[in-house]
C-alpha positions in Angstrom: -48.7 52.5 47.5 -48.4 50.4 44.7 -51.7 48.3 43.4 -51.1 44.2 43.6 -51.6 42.3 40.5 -54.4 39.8 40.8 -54.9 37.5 37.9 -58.7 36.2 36.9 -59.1 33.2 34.6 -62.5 32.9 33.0 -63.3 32.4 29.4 -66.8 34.0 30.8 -65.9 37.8 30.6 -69.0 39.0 32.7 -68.0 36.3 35.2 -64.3 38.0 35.5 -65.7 41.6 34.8 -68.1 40.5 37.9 -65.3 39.0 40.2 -63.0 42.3 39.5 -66.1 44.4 40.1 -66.7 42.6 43.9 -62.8 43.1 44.4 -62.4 46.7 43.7 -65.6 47.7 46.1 -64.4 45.8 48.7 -60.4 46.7 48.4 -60.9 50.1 46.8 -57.1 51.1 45.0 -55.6 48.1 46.2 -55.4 45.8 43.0 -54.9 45.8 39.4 -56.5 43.2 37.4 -55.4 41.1 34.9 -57.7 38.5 33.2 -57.0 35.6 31.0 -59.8 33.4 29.2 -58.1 30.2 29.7 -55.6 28.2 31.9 -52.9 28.3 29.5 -53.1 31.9 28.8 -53.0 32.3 32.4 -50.1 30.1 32.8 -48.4 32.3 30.0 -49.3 35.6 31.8 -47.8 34.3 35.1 -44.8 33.2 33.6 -44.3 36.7 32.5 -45.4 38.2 35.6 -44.5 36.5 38.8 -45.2 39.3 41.0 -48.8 38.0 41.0 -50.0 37.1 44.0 -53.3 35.6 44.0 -55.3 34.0 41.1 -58.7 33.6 40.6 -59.9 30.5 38.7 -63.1 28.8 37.1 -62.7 25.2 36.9 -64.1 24.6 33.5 -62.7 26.2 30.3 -62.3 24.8 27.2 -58.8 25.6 27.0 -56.5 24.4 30.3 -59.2 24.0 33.5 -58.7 25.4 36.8 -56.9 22.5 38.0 -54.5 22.4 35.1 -53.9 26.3 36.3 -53.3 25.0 40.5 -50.8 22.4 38.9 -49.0 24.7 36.9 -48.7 27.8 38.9 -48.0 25.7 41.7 -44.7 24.1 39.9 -43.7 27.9 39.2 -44.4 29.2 42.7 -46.0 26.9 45.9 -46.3 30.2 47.6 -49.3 31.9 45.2 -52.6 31.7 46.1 -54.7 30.0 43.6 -58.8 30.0 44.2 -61.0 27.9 42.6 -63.6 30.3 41.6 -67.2 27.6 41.4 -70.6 27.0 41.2 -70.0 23.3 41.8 -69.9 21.9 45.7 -67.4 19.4 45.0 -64.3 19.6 47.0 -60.9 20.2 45.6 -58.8 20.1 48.5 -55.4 21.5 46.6 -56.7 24.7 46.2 -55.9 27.4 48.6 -59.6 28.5 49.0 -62.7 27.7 46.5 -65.5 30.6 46.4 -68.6 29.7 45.1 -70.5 31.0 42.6 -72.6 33.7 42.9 -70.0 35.9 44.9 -70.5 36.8 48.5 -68.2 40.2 49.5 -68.0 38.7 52.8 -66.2 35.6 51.6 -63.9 37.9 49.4 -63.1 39.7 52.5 -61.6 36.2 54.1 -59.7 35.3 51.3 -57.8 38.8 50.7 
């Protein structure tokens, strides 16, 4: 069985390395991770590979924020899942599902 490609956007690398970490123990073997420090890198990885399914997201980067990455990936593809990754309460209600910050494996387990 191939691994799916799930894309993380955060220009914090210990909050991606974190997130990918959380993943992998609760999916063992199941996906490969790709990570981009900001929205527009994201963007340009997607574009390149649209066999990504699911993206994680923080919502503020300096360059291209999270919802700049939902608009976007959205144009290219309705059907991928884009998660607001968060440690805000606010409500974005065009994401597919927001996951707060700090991670809970349970959560994970919902979305996936």
């Amino acid at each position: 069985m191939s691994k799916k490609p799930i894309l993380i956007v955060d220009d914090e690398n210990l909050v991606a390395e974190v997130l990918s970490i959380y993943l992998e123990d609760s999916f063992p073997d199941q996906f490969d991770f790709i990570f981009a420090n900001s929205g527009k890198e994201a963007i340009n990885i997607y574009q390149k590979n649209q066999l990504i399914e699911c993206i994680f997201t923080d919502l503020h980067m300096n360059d291209g924020n999270g919802i700049f990455v939902l608009t976007e990936i959205k144009k290219i593809n309705p059907k991928t899942k884009v998660i607001l990754v968060s440690g805000d309460d606010k409500k974005y209600p065009n994401f597919d599902y927001i996951l707060q910050k700090p991670f809970d494996i349970n959560e994970l387990k919902k979305i996936l």
